[in-house]
N, C-alpha and C positions, 0 to 999 in steps of 0.2 A: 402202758408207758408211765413212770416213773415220774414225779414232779422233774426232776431234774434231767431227767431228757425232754420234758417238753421244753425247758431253756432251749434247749440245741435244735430243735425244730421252728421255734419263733425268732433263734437270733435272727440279726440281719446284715448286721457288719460282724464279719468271723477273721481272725489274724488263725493262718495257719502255718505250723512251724514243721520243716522235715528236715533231719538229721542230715549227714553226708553218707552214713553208710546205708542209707535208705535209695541214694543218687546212686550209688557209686561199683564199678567192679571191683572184684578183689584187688586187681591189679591197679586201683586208683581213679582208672579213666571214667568217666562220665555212661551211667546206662541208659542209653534213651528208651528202650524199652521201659525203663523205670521213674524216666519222669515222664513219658507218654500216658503213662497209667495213673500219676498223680494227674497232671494234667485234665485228663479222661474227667476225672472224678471233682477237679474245681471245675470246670467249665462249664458240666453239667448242673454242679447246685446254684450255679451261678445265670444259669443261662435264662430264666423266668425272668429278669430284671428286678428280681424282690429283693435279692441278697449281694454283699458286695464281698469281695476275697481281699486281704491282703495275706501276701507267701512271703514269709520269714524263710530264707532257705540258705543252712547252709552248701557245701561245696564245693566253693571255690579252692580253695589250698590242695583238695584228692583229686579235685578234675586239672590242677597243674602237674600234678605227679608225674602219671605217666610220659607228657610230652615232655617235660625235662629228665625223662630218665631216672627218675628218685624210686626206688622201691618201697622207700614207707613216707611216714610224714616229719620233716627234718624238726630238728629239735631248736635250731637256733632260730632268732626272727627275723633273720636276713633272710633265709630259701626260705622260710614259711611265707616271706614278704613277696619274695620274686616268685615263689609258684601260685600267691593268691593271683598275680598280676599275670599271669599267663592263665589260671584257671577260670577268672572273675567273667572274663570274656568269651571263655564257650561256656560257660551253664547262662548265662544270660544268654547268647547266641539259640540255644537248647532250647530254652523255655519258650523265647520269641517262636523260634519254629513250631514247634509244639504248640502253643497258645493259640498260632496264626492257623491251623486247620479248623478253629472254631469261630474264627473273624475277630479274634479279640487281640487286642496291644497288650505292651507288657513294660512298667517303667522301670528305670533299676535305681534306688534306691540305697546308697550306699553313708553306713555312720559308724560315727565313733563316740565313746560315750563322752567325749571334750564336748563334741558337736550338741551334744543331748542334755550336759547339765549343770548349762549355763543360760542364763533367764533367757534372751534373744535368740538363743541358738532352737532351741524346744520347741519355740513357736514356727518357726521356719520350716523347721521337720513338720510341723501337725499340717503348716499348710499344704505343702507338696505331697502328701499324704493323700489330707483330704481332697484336693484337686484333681488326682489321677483315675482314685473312685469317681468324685463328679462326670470326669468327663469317660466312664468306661474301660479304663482303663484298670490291669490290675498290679500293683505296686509290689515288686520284687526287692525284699529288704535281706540286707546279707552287712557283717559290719565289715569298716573297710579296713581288713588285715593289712591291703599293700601301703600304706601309711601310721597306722597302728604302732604304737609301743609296748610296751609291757606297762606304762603305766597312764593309757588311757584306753587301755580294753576292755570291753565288755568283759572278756573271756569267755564265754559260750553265746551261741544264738540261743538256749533257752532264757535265759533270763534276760537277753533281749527282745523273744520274743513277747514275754511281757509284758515291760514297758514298752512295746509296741501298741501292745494289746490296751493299753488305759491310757496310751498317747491317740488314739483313733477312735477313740471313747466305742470298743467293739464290747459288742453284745456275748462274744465267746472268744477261746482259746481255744484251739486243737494241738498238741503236743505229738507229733507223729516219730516212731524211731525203729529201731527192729525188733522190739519188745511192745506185744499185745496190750499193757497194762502194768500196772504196781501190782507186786505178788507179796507176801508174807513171807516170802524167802527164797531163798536163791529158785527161777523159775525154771534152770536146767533140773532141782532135785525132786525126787518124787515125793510127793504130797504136800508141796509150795502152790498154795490157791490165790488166784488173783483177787484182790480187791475192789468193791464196784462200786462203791462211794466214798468219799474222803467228805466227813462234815467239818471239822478242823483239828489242829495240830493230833489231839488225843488218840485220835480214831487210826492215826499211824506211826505213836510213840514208840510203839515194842516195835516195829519194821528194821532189821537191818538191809539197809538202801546199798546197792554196788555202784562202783565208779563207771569209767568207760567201758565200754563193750569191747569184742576181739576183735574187731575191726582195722580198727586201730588205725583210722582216718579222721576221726573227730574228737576234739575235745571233751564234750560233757558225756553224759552220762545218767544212771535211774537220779543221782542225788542233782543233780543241775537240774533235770526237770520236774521232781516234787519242791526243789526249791524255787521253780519258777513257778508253777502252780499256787503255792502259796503265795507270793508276790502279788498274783492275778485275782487270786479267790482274796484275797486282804484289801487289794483296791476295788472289789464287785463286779470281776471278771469271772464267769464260770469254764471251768477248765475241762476236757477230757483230754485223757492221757490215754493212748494207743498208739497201736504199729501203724506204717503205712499200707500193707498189702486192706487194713482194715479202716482206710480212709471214708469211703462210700459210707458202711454202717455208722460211723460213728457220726457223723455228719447228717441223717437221716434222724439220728435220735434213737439208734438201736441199741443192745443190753449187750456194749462192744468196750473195750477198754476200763479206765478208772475215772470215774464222773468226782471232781469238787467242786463241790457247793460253796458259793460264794459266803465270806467272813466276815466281813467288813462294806463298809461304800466306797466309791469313788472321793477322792481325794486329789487337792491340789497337783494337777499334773506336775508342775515344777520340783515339786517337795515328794515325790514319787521318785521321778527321775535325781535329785539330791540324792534319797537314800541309799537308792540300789544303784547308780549308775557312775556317780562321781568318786573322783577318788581322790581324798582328802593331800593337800599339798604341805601339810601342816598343823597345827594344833595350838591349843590353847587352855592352858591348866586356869579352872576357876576355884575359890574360893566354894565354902558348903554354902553360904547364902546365895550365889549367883546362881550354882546346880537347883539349887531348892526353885529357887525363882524363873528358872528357865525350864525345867521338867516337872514343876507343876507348877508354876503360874504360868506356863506357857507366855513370858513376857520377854523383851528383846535383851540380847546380854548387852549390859554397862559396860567403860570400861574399869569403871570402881570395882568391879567384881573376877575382875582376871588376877590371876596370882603370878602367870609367865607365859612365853610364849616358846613356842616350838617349830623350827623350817624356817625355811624361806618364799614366803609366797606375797602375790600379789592383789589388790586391792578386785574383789570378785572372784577370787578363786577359792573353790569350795573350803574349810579345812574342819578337823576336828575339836569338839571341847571336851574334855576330860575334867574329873573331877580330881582330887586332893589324890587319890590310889591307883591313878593312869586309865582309868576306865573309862570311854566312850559312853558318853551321857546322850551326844547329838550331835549335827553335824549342821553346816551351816555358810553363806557366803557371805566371805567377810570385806568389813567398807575401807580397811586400811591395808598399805603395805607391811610385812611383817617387820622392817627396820621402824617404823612410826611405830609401833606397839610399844616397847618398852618404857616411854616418856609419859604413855598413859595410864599407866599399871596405876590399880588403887585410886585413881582420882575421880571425879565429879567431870560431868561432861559441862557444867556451867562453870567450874575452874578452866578447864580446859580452852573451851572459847574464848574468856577473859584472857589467856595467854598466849594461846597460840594462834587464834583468830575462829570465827564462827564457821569454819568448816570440821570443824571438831565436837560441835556441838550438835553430835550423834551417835548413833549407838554404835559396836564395833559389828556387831551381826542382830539385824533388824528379825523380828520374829517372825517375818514375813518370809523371808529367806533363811528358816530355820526348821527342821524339820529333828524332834525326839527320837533317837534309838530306844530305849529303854526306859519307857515311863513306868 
């Protein structure tokens, strides 16, 4: 066994993510035969009391399919919205029954990345998280599409399952879909060979990654889950990537799927969830002194160093800083409204207070609530 399967044999908190077409019949409806067999397979690595599971699962949108009569997955986010709200209810239903032949609860856990990355919001998630573990319990995480917009979605459960994964400070990642692994090229063609280690980014530069599978029940796809892999392995999450029929092995620490090796440490939960989760309301053009000083001095942005503002947003809501050529430099939650910005532009936070009173005399995005895209 391989350094890096013995990760997967001593994790002990494991976030495990299974796709929809891994749930699902052709025809959309819910296979219980198919999560009885995932099931089967957390229950038992679970059953020792050594290890705890949380199940990232999609589903819900292809298990409302069928009972609303839709034959594929609607495009607009109204029925995407009203068949989460009919499907959310029986995969959760599914899982409870399912679960409940091995004496075990199941909680459902339901987010949005609004919910996820905002400073008090994060915490609230970790805790009900880690509470449902505490008490035995294993936490069914799916985001919640039937309130969702287009612009506080995740967009896939892999990359939520993720930030799941470094929000429950878990020891592993399992990435389950109808594909065995990362292959070096298309895995229908012959002599496309799977990949069994990923050490970082190099090691699967040349890879042309495909989108969604035929399915055509689920969002993501081979590039949402090396992009969530990465996520996980950059915050010191080790990841494997495999199909669900090969759940058991890979969980076991067998020579099953595509094993990454972690890249990075664990990092500021908050500033984790910043980067990959929120979605900027707006922006903020700086000056090259303030980029210089913020992408590597790592120090809070002034407002002496904003050169303009961009959107309409509100005082805590994520946005972007850009530099002089419109490039995202980093990203960050900001302490004013975007109408108060522009009286600040260029000045001194000790002018500022002398004028406009000592609630101004602070930074406009604290470094603390700032996390670098491109250092």
């Amino acid at each position: 066994m391989t350094v890096g399967r013995q990760q997967v044999t001593q994790a002990r908190r494991i976030v495990v993510k299974v796709g929809s077409s891994s749930l699902t019949t052709a025809s959309g409806g819910l296979d219980a035969d198919r999560v009885d067999a995932l099931v089967d397979v957390l229950a038992t690595v679970r059953s020792g009391g050594e290890k705890e599971i949380v199940l990232v699962s999609s589903g819900a949108i292809a298990a409302g399919l069928a009972p609303l009569g839709l034959a594929r997955r609607p495009k607009d986010l109204a029925r995407q919205q009203a068949a989460a709200s009919v499907g959310q209810g029986l995969l959760v239903a599914r899982y409870t029954a399912s679960f409940a032949r091995y004496g075990v609860r199941v909680g459902q856990v339901l987010l949005t990345s609004d919910d996820t990355s905002r400073r008090a919001h994060y915490r609230n998630a970790y805790r009900t998280l880690d509470q449902l573990l505490t008490m035995g319990a294993v936490p069914i995480v799916n985001e919640n599409d039937t309130v969702a917009t287009d612009e506080i979605r995740f967009g896939d459960n892999d990359r939520l399952a993720a930030l799941v994964a470094h929000l429950v400070r878990a020891d592993l990642l399992v990435l389950l879909s109808d594909v065995d692994g990362l292959y070096d090229g298309d895995p229908a063609r012959p002599g496309s060979s799977r990949i069994d280690e990923v050490r970082g980014p190099a090691d699967i530069g040349h890879v042309e990654i495909g989108s969604a599978g035929k399915a055509g029940v689920g969002t993501g796809g081979m590039v949402t889950k090396v992009e969530a892999a990465r996520i996980a392995a950059a915050a010191g999450v080790p990841v494997v990537l495999t199909s669900a029929v090969r759940a058991a092995d890979a969980l076991a620490g067998r020579a099953t799927g595509t094993f990454f090796h972690r890249t990075g440490r664990r990092s500021t939960d908050r500033l984790l969830w910043l980067a990959h989760a929120s979605t900027p309301q707006g922006a903020l053009i700086l000056d090259d002194g303030a980029v210089d000083a913020v992408v590597r001095g790592r120090k809070s942005l002034l407002p002496a160093g904003i050169a303009a503002v961009e959107g309409d947003f509100s005082a805590g809501d994520p946005v972007e800083l850009r530099d002089a050529r419109g490039a995202a430099v980093a990203r960050g939650l900001v302490n004013f409204d975007a109408k108060e910005i522009p009286q600040l532009l260029g000045r001194s936070t000790r002018e500022l207070a002398q004028e406009l009173g000592p609630e101004y005399e602070k930074e406009v995005v604290h470094r603390d609530d700032l996390v670098v895209l491109h250092p």
